[in-house]
PDB file of N, CA, C and O in Angstrom:
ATOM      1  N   UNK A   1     -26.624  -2.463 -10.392  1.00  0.00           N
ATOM      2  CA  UNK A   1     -27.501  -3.527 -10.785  1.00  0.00           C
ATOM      3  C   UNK A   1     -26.906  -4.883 -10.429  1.00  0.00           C
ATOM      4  O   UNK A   1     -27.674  -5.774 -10.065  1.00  0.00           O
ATOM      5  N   UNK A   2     -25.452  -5.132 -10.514  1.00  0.00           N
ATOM      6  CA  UNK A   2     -25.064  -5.995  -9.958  1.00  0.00           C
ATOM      7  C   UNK A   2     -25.233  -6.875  -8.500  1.00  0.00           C
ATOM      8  O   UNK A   2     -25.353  -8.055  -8.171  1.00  0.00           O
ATOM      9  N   UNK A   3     -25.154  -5.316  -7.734  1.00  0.00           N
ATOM     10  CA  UNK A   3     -25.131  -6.117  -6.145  1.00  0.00           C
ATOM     11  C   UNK A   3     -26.838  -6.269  -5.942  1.00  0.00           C
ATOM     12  O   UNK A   3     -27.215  -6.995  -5.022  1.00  0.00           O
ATOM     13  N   UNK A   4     -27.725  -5.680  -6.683  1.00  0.00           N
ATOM     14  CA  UNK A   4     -28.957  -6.145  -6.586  1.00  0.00           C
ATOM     15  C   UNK A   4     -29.774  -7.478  -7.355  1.00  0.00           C
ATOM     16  O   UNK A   4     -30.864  -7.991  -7.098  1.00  0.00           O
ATOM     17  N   UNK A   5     -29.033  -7.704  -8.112  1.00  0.00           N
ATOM     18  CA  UNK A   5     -28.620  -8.941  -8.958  1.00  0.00           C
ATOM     19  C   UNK A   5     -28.370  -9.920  -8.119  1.00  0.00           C
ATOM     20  O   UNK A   5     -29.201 -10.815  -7.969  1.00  0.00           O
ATOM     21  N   UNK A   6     -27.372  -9.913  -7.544  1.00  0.00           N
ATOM     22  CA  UNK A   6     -26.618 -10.833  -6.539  1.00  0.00           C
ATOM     23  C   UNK A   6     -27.429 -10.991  -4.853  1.00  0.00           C
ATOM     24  O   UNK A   6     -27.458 -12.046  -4.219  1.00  0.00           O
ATOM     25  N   UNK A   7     -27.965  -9.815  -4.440  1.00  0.00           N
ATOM     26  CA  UNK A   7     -28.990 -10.295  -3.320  1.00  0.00           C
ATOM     27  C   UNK A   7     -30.178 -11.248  -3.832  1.00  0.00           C
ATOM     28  O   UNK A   7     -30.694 -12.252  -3.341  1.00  0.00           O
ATOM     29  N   UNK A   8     -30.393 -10.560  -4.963  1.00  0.00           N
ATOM     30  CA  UNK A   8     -31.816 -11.813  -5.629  1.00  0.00           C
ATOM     31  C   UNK A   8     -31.398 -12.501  -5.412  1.00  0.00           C
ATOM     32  O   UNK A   8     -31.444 -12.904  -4.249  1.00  0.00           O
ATOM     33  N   UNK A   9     -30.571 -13.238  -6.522  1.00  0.00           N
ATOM     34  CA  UNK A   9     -30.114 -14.387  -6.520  1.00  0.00           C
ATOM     35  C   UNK A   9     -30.156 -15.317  -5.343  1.00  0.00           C
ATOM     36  O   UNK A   9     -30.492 -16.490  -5.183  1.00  0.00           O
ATOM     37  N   UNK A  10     -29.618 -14.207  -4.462  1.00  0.00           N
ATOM     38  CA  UNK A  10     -29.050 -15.271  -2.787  1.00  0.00           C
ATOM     39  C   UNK A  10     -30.552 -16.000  -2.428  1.00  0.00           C
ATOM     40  O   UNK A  10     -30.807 -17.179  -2.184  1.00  0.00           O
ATOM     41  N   UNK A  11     -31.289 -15.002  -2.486  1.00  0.00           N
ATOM     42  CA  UNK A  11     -32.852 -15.471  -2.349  1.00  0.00           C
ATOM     43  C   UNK A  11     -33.565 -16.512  -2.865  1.00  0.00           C
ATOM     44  O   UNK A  11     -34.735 -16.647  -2.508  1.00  0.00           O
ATOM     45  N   UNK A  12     -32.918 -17.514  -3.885  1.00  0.00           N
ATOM     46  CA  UNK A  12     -33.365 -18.483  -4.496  1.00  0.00           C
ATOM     47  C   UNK A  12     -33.119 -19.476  -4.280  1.00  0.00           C
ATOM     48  O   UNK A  12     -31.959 -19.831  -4.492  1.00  0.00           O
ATOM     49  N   UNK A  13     -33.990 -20.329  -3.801  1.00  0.00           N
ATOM     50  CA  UNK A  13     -34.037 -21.527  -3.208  1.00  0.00           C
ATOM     51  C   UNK A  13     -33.164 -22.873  -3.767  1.00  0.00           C
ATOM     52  O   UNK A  13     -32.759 -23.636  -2.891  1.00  0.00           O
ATOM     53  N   UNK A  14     -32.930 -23.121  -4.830  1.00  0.00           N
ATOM     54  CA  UNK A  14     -32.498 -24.100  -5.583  1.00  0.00           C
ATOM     55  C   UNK A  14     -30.825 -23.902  -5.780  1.00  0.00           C
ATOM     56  O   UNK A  14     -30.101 -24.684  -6.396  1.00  0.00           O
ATOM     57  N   UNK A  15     -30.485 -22.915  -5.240  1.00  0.00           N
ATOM     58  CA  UNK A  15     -29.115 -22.240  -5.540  1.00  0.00           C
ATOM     59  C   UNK A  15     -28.469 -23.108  -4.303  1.00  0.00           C
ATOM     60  O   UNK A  15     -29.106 -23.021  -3.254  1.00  0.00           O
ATOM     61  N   UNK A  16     -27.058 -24.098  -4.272  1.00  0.00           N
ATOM     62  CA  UNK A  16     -26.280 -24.688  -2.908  1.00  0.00           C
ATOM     63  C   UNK A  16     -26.502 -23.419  -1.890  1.00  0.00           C
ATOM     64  O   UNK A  16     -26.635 -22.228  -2.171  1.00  0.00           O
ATOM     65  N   UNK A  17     -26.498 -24.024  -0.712  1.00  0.00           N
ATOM     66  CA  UNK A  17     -25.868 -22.790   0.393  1.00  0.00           C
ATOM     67  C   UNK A  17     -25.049 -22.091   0.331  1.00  0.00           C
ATOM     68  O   UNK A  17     -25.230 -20.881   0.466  1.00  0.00           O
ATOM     69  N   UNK A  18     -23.580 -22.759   0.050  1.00  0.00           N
ATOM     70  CA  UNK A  18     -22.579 -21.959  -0.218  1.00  0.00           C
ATOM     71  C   UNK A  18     -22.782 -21.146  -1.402  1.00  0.00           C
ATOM     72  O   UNK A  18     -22.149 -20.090  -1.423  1.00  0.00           O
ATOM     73  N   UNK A  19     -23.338 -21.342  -2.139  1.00  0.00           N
ATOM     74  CA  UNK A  19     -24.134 -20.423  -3.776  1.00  0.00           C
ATOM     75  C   UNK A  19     -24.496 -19.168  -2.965  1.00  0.00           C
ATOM     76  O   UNK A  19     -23.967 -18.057  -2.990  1.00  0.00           O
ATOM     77  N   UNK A  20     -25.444 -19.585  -2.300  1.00  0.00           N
ATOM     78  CA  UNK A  20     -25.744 -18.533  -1.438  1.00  0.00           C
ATOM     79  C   UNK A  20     -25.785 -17.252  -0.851  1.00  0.00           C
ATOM     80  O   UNK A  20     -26.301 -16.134  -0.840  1.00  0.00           O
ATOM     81  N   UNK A  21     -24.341 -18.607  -0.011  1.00  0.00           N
ATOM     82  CA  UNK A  21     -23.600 -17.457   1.136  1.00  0.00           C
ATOM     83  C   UNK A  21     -22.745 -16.619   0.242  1.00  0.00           C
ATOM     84  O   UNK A  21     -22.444 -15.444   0.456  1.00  0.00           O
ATOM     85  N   UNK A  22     -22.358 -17.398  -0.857  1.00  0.00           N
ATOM     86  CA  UNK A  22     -21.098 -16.159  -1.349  1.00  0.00           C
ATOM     87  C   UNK A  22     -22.196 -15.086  -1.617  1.00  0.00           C
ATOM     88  O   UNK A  22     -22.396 -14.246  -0.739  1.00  0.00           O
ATOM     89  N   UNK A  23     -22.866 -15.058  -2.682  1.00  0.00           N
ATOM     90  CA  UNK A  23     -23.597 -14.050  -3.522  1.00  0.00           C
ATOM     91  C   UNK A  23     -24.174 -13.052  -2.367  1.00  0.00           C
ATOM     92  O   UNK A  23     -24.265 -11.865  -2.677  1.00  0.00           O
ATOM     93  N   UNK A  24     -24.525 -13.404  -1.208  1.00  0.00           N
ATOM     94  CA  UNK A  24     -25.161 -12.796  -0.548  1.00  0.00           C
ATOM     95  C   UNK A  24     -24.105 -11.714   0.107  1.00  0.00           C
ATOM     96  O   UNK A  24     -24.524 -10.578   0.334  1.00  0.00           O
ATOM     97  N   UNK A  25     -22.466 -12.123   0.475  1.00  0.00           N
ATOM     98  CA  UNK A  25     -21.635 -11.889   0.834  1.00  0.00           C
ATOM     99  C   UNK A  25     -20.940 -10.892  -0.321  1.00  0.00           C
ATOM    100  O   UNK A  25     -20.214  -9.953   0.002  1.00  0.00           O
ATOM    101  N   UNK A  26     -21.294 -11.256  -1.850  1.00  0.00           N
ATOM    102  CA  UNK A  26     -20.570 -10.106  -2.413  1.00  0.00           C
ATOM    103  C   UNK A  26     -21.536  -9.207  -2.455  1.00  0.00           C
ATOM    104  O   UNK A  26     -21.236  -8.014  -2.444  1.00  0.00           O
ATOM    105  N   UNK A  27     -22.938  -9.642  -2.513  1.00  0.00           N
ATOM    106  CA  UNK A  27     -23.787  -8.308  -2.133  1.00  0.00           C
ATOM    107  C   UNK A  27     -23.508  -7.395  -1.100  1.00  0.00           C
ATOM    108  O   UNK A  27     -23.433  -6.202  -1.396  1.00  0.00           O
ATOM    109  N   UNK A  28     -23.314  -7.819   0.262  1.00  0.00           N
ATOM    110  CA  UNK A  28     -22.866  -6.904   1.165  1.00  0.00           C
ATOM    111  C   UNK A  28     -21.452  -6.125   1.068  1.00  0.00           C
ATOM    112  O   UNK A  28     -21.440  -4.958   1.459  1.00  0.00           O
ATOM    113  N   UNK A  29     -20.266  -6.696   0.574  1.00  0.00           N
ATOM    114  CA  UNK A  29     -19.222  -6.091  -0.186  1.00  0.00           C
ATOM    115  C   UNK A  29     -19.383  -4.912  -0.952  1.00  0.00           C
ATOM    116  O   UNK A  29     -18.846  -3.805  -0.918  1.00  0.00           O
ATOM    117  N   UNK A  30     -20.605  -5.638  -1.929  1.00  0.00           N
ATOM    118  CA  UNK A  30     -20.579  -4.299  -2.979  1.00  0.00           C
ATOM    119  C   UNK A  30     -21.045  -2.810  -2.374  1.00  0.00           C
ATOM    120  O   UNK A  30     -20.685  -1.684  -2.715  1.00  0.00           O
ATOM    121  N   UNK A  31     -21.898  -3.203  -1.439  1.00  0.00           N
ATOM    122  CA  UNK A  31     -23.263  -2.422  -0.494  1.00  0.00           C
ATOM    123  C   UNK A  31     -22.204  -1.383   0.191  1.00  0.00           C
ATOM    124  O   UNK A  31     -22.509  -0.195   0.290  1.00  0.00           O
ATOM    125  N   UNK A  32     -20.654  -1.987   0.771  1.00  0.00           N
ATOM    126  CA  UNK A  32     -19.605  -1.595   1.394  1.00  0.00           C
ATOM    127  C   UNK A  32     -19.026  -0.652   0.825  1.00  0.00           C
ATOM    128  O   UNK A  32     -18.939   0.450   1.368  1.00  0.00           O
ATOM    129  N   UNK A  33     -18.353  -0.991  -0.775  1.00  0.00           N
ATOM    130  CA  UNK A  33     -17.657  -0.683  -1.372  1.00  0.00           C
ATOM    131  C   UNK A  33     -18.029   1.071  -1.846  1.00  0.00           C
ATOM    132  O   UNK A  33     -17.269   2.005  -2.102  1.00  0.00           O
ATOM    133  N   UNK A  34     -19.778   0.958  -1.810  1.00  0.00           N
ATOM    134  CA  UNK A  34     -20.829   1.924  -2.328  1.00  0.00           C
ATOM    135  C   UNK A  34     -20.637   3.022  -1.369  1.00  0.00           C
ATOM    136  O   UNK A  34     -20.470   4.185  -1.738  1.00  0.00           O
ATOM    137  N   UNK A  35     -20.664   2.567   0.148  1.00  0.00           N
ATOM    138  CA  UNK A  35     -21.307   2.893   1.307  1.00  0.00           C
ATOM    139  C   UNK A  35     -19.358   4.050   1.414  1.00  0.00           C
ATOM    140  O   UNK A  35     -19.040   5.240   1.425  1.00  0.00           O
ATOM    141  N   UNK A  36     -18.683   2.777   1.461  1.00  0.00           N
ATOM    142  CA  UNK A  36     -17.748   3.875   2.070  1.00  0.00           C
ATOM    143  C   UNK A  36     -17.034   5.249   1.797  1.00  0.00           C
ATOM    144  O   UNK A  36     -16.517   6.002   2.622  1.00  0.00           O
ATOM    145  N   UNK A  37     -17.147   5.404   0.248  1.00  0.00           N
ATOM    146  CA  UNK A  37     -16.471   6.986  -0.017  1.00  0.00           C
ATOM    147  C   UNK A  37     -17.679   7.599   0.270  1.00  0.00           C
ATOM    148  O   UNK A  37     -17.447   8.691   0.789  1.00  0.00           O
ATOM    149  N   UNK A  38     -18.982   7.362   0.153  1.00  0.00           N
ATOM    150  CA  UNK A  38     -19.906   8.357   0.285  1.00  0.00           C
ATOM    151  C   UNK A  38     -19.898   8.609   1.842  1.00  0.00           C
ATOM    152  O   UNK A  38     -20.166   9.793   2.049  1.00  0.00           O
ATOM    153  N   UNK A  39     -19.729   8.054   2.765  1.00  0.00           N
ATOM    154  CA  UNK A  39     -19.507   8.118   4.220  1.00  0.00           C
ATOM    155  C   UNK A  39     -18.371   8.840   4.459  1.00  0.00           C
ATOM    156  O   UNK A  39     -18.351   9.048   5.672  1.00  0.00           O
ATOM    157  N   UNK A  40     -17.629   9.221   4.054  1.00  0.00           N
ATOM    158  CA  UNK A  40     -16.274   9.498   4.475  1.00  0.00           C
ATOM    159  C   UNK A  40     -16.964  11.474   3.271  1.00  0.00           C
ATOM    160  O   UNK A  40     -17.615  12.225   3.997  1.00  0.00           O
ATOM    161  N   UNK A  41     -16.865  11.742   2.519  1.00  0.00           N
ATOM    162  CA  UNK A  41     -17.997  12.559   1.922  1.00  0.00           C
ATOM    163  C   UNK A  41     -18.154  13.370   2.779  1.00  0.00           C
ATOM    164  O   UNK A  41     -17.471  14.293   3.223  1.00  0.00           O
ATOM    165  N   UNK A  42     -19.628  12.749   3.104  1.00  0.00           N
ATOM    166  CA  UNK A  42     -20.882  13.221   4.239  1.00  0.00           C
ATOM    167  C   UNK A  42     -20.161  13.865   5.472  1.00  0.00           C
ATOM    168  O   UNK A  42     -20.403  14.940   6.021  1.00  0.00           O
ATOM    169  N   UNK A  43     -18.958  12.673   5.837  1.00  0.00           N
ATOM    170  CA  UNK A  43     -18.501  13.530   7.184  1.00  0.00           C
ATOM    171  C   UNK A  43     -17.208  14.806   6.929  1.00  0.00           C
ATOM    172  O   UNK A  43     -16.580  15.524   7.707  1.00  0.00           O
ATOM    173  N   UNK A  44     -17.216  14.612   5.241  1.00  0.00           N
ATOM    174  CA  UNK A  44     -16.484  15.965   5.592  1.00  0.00           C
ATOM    175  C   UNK A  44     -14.740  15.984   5.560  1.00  0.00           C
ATOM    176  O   UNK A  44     -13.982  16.948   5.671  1.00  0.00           O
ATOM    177  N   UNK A  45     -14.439  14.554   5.366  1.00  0.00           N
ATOM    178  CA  UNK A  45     -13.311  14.487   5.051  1.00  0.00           C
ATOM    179  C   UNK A  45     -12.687  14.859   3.693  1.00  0.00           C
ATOM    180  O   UNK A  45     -13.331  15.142   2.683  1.00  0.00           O
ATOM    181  N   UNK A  46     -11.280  14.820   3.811  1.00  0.00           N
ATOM    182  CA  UNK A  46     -10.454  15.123   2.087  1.00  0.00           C
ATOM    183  C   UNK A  46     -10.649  13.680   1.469  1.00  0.00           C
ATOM    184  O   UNK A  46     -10.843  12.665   2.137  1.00  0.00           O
ATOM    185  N   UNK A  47     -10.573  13.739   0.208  1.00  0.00           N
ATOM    186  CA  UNK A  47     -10.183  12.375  -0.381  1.00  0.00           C
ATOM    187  C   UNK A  47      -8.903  12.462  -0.066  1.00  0.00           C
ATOM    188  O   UNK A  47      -8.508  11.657   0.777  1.00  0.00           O
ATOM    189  N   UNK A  48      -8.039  13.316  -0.567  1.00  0.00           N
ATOM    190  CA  UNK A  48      -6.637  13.509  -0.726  1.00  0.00           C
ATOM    191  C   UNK A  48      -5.790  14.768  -0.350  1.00  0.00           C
ATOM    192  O   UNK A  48      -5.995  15.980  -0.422  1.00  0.00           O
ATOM    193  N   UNK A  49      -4.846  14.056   0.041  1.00  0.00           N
ATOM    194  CA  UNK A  49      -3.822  15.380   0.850  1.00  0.00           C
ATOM    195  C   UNK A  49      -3.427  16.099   0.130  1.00  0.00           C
ATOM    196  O   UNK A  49      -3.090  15.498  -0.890  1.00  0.00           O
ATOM    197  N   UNK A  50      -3.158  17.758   0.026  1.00  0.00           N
ATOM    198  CA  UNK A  50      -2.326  18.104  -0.748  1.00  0.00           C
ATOM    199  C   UNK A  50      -0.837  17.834  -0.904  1.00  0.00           C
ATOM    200  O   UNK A  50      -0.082  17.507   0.011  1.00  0.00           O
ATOM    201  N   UNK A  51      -0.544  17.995  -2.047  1.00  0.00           N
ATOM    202  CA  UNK A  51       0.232  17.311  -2.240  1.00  0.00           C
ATOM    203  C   UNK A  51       2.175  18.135  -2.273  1.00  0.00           C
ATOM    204  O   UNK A  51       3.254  17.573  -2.455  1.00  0.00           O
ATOM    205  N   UNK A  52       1.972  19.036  -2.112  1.00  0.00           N
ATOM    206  CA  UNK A  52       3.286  19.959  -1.750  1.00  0.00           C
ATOM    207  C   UNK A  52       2.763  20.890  -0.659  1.00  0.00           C
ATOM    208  O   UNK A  52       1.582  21.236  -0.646  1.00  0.00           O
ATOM    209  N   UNK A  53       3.989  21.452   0.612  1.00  0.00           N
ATOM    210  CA  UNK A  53       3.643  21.821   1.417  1.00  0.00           C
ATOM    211  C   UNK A  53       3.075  23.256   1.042  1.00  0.00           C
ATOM    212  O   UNK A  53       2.038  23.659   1.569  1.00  0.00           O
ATOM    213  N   UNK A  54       3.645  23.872   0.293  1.00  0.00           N
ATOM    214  CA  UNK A  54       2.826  25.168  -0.059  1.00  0.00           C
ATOM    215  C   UNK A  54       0.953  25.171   0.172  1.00  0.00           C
ATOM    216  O   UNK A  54       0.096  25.924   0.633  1.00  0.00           O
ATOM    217  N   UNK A  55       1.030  23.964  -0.407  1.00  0.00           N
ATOM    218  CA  UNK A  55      -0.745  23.978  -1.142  1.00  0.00           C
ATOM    219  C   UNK A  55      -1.394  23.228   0.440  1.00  0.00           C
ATOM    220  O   UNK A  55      -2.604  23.126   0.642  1.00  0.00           O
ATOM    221  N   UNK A  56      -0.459  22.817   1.324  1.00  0.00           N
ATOM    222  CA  UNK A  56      -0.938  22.633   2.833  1.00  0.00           C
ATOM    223  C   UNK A  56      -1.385  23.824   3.682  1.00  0.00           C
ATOM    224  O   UNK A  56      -1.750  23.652   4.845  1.00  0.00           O
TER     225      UNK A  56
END
């Protein structure tokens, strides 16, 4: 709800530019932040290595 919060926002006219640009900028951050373990997921990667060689 946040980063959709924060694209509104960017959308409002009365807000400085730089008001703006940030909000619009942590929107895409957050959009990032969302985007990348689920991408990494999908293709199938580990989160994490095992962690002693046995369990390799």
């Amino acid at each position: 709800m946040a980063i959709a919060g924060a694209a509104v926002a960017a959308t409002i006219e009365s807000i400085p530019d730089w008001g703006r640009w940030t909000l619009a900028g942590v929107a895409v951050l957050g959009i990032a932040v969302l985007i990348g373990p689920a991408a990494h997921r999908l293709a199938g990667e580990r989160t994490r290595s095992p962690r002693t060689s046995a369990a390799r």
